[in-house]
C-alpha positions as CSV (number, residue, x, y, z in Angstrom):
1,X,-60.0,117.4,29.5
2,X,-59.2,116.9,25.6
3,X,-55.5,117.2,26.5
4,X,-55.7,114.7,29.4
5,X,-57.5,111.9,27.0
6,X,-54.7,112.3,24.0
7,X,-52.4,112.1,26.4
8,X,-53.9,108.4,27.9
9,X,-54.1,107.5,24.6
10,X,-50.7,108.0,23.9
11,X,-51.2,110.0,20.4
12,X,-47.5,109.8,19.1
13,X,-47.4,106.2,19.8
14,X,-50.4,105.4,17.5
15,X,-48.2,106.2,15.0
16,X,-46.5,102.4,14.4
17,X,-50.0,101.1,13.8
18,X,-50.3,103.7,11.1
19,X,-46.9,102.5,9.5
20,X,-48.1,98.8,10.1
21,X,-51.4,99.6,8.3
22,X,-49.3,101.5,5.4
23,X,-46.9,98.2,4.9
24,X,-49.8,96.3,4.2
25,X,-51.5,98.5,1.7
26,X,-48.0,99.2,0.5
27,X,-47.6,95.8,-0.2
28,X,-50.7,94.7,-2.1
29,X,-50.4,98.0,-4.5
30,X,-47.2,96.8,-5.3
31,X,-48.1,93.8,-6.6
32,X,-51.7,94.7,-7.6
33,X,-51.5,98.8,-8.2
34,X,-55.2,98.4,-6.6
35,X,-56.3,99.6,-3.0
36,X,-59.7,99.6,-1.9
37,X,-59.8,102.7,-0.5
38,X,-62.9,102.4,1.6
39,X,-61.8,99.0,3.5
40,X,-58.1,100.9,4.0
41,X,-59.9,104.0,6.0
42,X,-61.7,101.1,7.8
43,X,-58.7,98.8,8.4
44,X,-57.2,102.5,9.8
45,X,-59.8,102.6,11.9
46,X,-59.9,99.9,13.3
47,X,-56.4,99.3,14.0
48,X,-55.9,102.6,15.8
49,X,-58.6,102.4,18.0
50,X,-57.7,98.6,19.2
51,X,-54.0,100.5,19.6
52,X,-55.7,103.5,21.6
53,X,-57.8,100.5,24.1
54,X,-54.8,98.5,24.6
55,X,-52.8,101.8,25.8
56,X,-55.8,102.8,27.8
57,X,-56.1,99.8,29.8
58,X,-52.2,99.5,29.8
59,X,-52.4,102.8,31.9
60,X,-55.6,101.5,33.7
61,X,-54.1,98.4,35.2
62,X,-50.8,100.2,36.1
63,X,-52.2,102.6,38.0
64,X,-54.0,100.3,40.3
65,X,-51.1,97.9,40.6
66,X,-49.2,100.7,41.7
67,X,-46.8,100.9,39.0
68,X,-47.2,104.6,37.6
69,X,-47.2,105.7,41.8
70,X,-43.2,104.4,41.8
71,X,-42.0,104.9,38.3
72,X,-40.0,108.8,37.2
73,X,-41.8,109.5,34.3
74,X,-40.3,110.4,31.3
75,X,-41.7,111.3,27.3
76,X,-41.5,107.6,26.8
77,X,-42.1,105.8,29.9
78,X,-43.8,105.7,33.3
79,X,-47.2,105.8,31.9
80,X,-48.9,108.7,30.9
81,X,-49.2,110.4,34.6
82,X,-53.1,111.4,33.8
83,X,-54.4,109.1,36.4
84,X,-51.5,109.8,39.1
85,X,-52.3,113.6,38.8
86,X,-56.0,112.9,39.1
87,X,-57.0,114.3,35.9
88,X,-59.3,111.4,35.0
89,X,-61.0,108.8,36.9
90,X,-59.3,105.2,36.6
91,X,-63.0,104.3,36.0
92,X,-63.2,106.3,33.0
93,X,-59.9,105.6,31.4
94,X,-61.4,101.7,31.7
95,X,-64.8,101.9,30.0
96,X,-62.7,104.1,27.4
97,X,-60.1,101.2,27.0
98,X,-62.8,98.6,27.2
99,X,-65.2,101.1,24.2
100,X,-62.5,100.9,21.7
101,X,-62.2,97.5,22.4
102,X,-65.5,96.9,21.5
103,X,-65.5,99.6,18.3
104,X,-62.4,98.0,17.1
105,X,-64.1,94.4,17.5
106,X,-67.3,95.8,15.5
107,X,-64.8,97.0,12.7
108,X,-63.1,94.3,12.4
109,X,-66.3,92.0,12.5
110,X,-67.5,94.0,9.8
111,X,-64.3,92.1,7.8
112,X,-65.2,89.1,9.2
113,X,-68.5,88.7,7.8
114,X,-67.1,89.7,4.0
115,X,-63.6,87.9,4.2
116,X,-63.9,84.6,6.8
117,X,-62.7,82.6,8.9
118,X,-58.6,84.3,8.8
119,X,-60.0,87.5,9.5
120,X,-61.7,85.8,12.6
121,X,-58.8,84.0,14.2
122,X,-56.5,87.2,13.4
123,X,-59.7,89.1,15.3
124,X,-59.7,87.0,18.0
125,X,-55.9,87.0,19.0
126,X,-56.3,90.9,18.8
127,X,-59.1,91.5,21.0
128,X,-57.9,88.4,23.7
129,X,-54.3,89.9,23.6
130,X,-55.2,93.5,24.2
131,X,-57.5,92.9,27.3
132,X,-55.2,90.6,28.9
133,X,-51.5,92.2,27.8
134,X,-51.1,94.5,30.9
135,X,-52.8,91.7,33.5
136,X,-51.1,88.6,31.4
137,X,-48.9,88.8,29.2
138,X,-46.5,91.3,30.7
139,X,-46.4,89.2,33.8
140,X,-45.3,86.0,31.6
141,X,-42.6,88.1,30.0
142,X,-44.1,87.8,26.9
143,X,-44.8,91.8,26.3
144,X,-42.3,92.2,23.3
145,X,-43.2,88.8,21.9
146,X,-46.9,90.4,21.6
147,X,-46.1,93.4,20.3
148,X,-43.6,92.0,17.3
149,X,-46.5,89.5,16.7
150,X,-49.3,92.3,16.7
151,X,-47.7,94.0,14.2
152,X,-47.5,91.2,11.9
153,X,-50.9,90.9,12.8
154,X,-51.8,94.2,11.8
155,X,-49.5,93.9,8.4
156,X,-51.4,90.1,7.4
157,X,-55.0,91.1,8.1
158,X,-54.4,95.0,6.4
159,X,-53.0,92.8,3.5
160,X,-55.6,89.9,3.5
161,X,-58.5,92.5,3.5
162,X,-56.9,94.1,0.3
163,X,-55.8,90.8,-1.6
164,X,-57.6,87.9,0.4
165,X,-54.7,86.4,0.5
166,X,-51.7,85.3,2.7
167,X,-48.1,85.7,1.1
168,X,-44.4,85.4,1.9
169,X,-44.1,89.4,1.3
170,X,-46.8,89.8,3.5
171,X,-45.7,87.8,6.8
172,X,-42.0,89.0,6.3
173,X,-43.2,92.1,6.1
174,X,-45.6,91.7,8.9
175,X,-42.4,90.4,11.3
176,X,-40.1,93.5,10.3
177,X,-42.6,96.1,11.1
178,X,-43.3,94.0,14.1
179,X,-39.7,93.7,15.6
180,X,-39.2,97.7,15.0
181,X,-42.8,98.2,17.3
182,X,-41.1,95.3,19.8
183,X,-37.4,97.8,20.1
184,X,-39.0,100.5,21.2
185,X,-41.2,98.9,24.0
186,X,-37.7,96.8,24.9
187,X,-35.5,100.4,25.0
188,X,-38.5,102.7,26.9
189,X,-39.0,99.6,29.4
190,X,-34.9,100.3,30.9
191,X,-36.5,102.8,33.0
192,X,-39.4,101.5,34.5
193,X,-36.9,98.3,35.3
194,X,-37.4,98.4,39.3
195,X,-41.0,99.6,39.8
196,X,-42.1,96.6,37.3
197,X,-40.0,93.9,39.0
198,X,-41.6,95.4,42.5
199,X,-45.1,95.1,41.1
200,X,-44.2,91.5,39.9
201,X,-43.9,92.3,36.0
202,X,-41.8,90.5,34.1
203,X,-40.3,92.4,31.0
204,X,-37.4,91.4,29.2
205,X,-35.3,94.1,30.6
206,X,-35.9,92.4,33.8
207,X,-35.4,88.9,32.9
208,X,-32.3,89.4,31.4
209,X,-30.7,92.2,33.6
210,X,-30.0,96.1,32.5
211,X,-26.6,94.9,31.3
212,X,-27.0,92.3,29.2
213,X,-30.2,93.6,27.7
214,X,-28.2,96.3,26.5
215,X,-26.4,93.8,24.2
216,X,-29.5,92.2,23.3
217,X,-30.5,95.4,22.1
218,X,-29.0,94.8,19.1
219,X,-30.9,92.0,18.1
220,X,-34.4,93.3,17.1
221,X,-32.6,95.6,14.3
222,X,-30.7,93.0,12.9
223,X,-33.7,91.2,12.6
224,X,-35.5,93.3,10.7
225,X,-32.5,94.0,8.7
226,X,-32.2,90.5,8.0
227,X,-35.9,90.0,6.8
228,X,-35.4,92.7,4.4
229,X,-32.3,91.9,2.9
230,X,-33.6,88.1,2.8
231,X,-37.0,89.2,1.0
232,X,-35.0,91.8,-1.0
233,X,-32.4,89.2,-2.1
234,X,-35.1,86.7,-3.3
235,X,-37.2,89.0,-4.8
236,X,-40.1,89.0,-2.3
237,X,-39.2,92.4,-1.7
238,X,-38.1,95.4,-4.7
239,X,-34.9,96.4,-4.6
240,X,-36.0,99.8,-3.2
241,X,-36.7,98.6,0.3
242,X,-32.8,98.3,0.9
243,X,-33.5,102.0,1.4
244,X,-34.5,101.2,5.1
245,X,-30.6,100.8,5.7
246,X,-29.8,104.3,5.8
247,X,-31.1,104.7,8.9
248,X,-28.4,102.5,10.1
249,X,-25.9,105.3,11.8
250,X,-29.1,106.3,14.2
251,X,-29.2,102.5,15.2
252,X,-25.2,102.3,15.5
253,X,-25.0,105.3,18.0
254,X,-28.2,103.8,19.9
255,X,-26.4,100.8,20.4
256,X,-23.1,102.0,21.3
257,X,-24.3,104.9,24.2
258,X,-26.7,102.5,25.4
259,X,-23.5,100.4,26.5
260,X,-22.7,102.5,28.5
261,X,-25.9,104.9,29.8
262,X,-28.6,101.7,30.6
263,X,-28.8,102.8,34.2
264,X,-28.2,106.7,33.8
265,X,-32.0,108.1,33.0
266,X,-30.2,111.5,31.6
267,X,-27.9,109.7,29.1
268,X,-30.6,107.2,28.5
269,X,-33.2,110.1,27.6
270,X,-32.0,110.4,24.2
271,X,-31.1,106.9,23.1
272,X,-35.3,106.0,23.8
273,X,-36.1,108.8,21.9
274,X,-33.2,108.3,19.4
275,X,-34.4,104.7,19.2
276,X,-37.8,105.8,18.5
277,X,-37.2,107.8,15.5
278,X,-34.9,105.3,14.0
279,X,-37.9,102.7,14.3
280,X,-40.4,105.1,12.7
281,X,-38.0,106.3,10.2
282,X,-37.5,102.6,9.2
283,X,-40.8,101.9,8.8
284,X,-41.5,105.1,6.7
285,X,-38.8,104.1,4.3
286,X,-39.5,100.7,4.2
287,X,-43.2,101.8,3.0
288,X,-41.6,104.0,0.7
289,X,-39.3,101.1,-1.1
290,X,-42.8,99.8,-2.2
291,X,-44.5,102.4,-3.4
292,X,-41.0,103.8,-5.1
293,X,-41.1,100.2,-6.7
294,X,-44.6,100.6,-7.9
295,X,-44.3,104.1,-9.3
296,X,-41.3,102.8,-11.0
297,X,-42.7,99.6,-12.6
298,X,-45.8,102.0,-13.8
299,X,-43.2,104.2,-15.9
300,X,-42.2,101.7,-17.8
């Protein structure tokens, strides 16, 4: 039973919010060499149980539309497969999605009441955007839009708790981490491409077509790239983040198989999961071009 409920929940996938949650905090102790530690367990939390309930009802809502009954399932797409092999009730996995919702929205009122009004409208778009994003917002073809935007989300209210404050590292930051979530829900969606357009989803795989989305590809990393070498260049960011470039040759030979594999499941195996790491990895150093900074400035 244990098994089948990390598996809903989609355990390695948590893993983004994590880096999301570490950018922020990476962030302010760069520029403060302070973290309340107490509010950063709680912004954790918080964040990865709002992550867990939006997975939970993602798997919910695709197993009653029928989805996760016509999709192959992979490591990285398809669902999970709990609720197709009956090992939990589509009942349970709801009121499980629906009680992190709630935990997470008693966390985060917890900031609410000590920080204001930017904690609540950052709340709000959270909790609205996660009940609705599988019955909503995939079906406008807005699904990688919301996912770039929750991670900055997740990077601006981690930050604000910390510093009470909004900055220019902080958004940019918030849209890099963001883009690198947005990649790997644009790369793991090739798959499911016909059983969502069948069950009238709208993802950007589908709205462009396999083929061209395969060029597009390319645009979420050079986005993030871009932010970074922007904030880097005009010192919102240290000179350390330009470490995040070295996970450039992962990206390269993503983008060049994925030419060429979109509609061969085998070949495209390894590109999602290729495509994966080189998000994480990204993330990691990008975290680690902070607090590389900060040890730095505190030996001088």
């Amino acid at each position: 039973m244990l098994s089948a409920w990390l598996r809903v929940i989609r355990i390695r996938f948590l893993l983004s919010s994590v880096i999301a949650v570490s950018v922020g905090l990476a962030i302010n102790w760069w520029q403060t060499n302070q973290i309340d530690f107490l509010h950063a367990l709680l912004t954790f939390g918080g964040v990865l149980v709002l992550h867990a309930s939006v997975d939970l009802l993602n798997d919910y809502w695709d197993y009653k539309r029928g989805i996760d009954l016509q999709t192959q399932r992979t490591n990285l797409s398809g669902g999970t497969g709990v609720l197709p092999e009956g090992l939990l009730k589509p009942s349970q996995v709801y009121k499980a999605g629906v009680l992190f919702l709630v935990i997470g929205s008693l966390i985060g009122s917890y900031f609410v009441i000590i920080y204001g009004v930017i904690i609540a409208i950052l709340l709000a778009f959270a909790v609205l955007s996660i009940y609705f994003y599988s019955t909503k917002i995939v079906d406008l073809g807005l699904a990688e839009f919301f996912v770039a935007v929750k991670g900055t989300v997740i990077v601006l209210g981690t930050y604000f708790i910390q510093s009470s404050q909004i900055t220019a590292p902080s958004i940019m930051g918030g849209i890099a981490v963001g883009v690198l979530s947005s990649l790997v829900l644009f790369i793991t969606s090739f798959p499911d491409h016909d059983a969502d357009k069948a069950k009238g989803r709208r993802t950007l795989v589908i709205l462009l077509g396999k083929k061209r989305a395969s060029n597009v590809y390319w645009v979420f990393p050079i986005i993030c790239y871009a932010v970074i070498g922007i904030g880097v260049a005009f010192d919102i960011f240290p000179t350390f983040c330009l470490i995040v470039f070295l996970t450039l040759p992962i990206l390269i030979k993503c983008g060049k198989n994925l030419r060429h594999s979109f509609d061969d499941l085998t070949k495209l195996l390894p590109i999602m999961n290729s495509t994966l790491l080189y998000s994480r990895l990204t993330g990691l150093l990008f975290v680690l071009g902070f607090i590389f900074s900060s040890v730095y400035k505190l030996q001088q």
